[in-house]
N, CA, C and O atoms as a GROMACS GRO file, in nm:
protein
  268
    1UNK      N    1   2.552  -0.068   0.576
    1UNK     CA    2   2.410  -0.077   0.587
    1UNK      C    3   2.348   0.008   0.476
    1UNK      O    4   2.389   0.120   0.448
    2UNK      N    5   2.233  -0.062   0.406
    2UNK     CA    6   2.160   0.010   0.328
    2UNK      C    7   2.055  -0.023   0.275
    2UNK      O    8   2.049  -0.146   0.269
    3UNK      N    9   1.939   0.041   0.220
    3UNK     CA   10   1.811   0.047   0.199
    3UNK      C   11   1.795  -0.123   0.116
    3UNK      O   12   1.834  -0.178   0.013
    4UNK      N   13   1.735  -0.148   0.203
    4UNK     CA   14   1.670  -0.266   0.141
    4UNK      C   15   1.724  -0.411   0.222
    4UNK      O   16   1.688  -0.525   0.194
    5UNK      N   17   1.824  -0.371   0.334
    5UNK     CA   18   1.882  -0.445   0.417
    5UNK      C   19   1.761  -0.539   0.533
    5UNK      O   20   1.669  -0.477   0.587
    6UNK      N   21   1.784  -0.693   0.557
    6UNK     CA   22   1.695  -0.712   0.667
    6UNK      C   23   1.805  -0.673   0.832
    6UNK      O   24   1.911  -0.722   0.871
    7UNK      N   25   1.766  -0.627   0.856
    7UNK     CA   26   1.779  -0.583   1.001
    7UNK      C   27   1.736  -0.660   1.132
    7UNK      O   28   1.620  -0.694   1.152
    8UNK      N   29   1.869  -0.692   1.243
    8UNK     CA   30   1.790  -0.752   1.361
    8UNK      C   31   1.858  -0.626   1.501
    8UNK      O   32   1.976  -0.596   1.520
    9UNK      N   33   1.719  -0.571   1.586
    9UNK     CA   34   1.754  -0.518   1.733
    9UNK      C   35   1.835  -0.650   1.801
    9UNK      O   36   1.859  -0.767   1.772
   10UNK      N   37   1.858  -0.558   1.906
   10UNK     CA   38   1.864  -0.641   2.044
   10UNK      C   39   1.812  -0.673   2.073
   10UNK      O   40   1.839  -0.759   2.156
   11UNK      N   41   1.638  -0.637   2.034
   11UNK     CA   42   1.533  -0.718   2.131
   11UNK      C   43   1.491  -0.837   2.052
   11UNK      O   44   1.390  -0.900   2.083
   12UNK      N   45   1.554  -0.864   1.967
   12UNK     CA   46   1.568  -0.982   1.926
   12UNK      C   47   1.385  -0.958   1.726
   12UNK      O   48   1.332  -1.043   1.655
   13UNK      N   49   1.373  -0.815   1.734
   13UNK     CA   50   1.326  -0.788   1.598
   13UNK      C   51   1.362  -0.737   1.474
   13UNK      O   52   1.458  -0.666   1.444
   14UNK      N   53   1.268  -0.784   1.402
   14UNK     CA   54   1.354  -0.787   1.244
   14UNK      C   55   1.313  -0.689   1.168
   14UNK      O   56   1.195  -0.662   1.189
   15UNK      N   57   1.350  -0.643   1.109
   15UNK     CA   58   1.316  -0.488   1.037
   15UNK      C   59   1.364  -0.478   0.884
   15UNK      O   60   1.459  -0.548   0.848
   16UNK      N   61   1.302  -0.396   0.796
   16UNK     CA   62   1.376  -0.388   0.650
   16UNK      C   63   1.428  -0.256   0.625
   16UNK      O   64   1.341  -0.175   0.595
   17UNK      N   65   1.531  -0.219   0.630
   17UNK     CA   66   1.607  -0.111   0.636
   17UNK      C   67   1.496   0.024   0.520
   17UNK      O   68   1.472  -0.024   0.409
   18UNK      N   69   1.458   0.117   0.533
   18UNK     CA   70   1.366   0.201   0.433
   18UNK      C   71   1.483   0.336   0.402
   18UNK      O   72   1.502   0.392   0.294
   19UNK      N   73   1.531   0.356   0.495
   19UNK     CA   74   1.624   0.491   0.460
   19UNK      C   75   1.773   0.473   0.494
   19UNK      O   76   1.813   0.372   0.551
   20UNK      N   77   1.859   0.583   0.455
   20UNK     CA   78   2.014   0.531   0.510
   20UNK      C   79   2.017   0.584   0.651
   20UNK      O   80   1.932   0.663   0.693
   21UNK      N   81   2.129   0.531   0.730
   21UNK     CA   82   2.150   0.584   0.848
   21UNK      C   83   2.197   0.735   0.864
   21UNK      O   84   2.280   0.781   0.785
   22UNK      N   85   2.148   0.805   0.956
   22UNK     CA   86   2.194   0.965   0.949
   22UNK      C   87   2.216   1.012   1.082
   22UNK      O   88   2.164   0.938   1.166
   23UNK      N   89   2.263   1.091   1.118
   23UNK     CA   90   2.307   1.190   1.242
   23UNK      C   91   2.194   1.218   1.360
   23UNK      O   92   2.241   1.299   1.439
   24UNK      N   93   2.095   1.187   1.388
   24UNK     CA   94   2.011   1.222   1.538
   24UNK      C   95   2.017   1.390   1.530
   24UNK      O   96   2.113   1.466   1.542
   25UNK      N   97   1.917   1.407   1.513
   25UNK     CA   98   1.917   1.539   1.539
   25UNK      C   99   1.924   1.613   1.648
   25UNK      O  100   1.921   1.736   1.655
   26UNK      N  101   1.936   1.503   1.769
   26UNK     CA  102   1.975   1.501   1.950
   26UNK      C  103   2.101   1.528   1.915
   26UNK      O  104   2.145   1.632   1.964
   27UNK      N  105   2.174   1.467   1.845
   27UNK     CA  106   2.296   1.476   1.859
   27UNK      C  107   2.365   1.625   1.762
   27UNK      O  108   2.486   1.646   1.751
   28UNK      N  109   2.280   1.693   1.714
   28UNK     CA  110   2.315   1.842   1.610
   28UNK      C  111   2.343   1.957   1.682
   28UNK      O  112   2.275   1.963   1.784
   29UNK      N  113   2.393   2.021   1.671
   29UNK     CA  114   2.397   2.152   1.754
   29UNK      C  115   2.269   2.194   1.789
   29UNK      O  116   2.201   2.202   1.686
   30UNK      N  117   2.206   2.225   1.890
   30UNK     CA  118   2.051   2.262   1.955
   30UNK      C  119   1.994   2.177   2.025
   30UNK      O  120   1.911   2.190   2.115
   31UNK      N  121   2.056   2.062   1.968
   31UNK     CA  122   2.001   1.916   2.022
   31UNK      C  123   1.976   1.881   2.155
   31UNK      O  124   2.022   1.965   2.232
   32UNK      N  125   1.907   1.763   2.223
   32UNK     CA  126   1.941   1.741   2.364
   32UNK      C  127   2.035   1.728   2.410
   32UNK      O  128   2.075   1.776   2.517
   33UNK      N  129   2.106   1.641   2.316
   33UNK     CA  130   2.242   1.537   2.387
   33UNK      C  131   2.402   1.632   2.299
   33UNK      O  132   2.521   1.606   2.314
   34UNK      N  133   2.340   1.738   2.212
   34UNK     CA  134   2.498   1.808   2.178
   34UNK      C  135   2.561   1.857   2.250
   34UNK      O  136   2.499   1.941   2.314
   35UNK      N  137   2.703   1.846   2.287
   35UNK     CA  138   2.777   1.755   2.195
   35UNK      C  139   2.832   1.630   2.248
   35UNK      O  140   2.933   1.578   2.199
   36UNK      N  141   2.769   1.581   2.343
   36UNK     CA  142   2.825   1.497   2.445
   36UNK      C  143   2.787   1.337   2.376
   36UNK      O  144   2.851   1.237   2.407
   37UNK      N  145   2.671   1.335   2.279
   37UNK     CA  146   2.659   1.201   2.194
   37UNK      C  147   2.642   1.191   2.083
   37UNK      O  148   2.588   1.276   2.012
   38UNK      N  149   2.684   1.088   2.048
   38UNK     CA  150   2.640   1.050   1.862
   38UNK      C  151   2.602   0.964   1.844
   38UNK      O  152   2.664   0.870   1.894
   39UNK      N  153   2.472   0.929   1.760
   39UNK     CA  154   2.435   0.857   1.721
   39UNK      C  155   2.371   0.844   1.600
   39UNK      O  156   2.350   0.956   1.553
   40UNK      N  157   2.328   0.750   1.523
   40UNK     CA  158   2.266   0.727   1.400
   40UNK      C  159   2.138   0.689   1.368
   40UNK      O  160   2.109   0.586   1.430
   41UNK      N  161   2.060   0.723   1.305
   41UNK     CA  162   1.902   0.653   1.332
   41UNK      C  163   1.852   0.631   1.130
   41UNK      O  164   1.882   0.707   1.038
   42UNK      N  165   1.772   0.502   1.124
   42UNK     CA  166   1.725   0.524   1.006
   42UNK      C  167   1.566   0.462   1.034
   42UNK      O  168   1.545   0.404   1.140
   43UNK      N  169   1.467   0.476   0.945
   43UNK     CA  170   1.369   0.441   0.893
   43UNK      C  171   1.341   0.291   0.869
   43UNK      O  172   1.401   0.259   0.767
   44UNK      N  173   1.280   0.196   0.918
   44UNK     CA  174   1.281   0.089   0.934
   44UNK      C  175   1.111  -0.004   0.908
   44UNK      O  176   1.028   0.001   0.998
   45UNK      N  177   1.086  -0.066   0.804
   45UNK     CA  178   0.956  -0.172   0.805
   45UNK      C  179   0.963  -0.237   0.921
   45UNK      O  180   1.076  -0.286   0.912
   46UNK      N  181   0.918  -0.272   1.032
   46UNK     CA  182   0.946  -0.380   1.138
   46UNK      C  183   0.845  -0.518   1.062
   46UNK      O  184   0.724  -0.512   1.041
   47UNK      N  185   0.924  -0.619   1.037
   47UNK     CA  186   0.822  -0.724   0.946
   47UNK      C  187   0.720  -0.794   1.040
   47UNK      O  188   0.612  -0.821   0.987
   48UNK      N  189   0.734  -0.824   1.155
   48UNK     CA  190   0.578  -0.871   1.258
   48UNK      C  191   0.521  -0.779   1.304
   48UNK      O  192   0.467  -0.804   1.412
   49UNK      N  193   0.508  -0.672   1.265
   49UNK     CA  194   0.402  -0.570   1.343
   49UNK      C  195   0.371  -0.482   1.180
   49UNK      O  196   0.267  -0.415   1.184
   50UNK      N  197   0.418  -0.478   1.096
   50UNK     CA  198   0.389  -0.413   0.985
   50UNK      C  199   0.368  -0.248   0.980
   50UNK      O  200   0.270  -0.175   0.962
   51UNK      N  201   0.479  -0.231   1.000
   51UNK     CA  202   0.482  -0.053   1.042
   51UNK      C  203   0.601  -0.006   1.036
   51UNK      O  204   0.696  -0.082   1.050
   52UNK      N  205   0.621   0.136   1.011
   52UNK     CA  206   0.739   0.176   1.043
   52UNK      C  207   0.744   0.212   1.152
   52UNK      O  208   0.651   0.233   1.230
   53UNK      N  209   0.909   0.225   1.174
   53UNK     CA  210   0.964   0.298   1.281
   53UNK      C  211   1.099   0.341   1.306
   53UNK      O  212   1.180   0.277   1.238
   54UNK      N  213   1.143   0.417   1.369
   54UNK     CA  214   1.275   0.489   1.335
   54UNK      C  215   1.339   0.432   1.438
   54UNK      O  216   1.302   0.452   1.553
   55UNK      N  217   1.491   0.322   1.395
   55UNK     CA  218   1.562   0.286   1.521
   55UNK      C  219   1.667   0.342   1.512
   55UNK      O  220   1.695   0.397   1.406
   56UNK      N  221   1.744   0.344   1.608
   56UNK     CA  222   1.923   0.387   1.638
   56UNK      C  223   2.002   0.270   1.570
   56UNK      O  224   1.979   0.153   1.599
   57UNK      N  225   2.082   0.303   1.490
   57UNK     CA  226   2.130   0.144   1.419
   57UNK      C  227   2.256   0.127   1.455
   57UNK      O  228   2.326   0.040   1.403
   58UNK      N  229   2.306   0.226   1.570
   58UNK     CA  230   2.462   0.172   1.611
   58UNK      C  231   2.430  -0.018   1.696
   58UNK      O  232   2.512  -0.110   1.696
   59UNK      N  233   2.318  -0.021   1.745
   59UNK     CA  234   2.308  -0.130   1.818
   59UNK      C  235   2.276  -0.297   1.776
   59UNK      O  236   2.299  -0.402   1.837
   60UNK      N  237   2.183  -0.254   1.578
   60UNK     CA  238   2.173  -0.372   1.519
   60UNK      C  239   2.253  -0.467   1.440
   60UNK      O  240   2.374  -0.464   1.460
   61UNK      N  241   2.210  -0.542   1.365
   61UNK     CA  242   2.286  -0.638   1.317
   61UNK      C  243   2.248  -0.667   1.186
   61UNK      O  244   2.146  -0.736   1.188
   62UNK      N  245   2.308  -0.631   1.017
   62UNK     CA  246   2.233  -0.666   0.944
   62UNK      C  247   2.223  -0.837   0.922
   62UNK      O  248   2.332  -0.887   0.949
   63UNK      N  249   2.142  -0.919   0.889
   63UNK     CA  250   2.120  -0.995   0.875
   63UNK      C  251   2.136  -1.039   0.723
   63UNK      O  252   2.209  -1.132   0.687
   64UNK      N  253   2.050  -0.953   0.633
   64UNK     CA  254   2.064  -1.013   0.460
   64UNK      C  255   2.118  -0.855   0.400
   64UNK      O  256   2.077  -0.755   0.459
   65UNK      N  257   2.192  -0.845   0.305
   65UNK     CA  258   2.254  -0.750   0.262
   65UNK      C  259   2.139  -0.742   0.129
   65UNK      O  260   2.107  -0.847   0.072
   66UNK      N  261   2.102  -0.658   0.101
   66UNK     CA  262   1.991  -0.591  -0.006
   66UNK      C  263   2.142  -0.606  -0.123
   66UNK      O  264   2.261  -0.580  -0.106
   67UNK      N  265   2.055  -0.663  -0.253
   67UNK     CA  266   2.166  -0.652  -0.373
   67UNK      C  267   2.166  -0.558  -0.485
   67UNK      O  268   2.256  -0.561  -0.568
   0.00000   0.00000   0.00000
């Protein structure tokens, strides 16, 4: 996965990848969930609502690979 990727959730929306995937800061030492989870989150255009937003990307699917 990487910047410039189209992206699909589970809930069935499409997104344009804006940053790389990184560590949850839930999941860092101090965190909520340390050390019991891991997960990944990046920066995301959502293309029908026109906004960002930050998803968990262990759960999506890239769709078009950015060249």
């Amino acid at each position: 996965m990487k910047i410039g990727d189209l992206v699909l959730d589970p809930f069935g929306d499409t997104a344009i990848l804006l940053s790389e995937p990184r560590l949850s800061e839930d999941c860092m030492p101090g965190g909520e969930y340390y050390p019991d989870a891991t997960y990944y989150e990046a920066v995301v255009f959502l293309t029908s609502f026109g906004c960002k937003d930050v998803w968990i990307t262990d759960d999506v699917e890239v769709l078009s690979e950015n060249r």
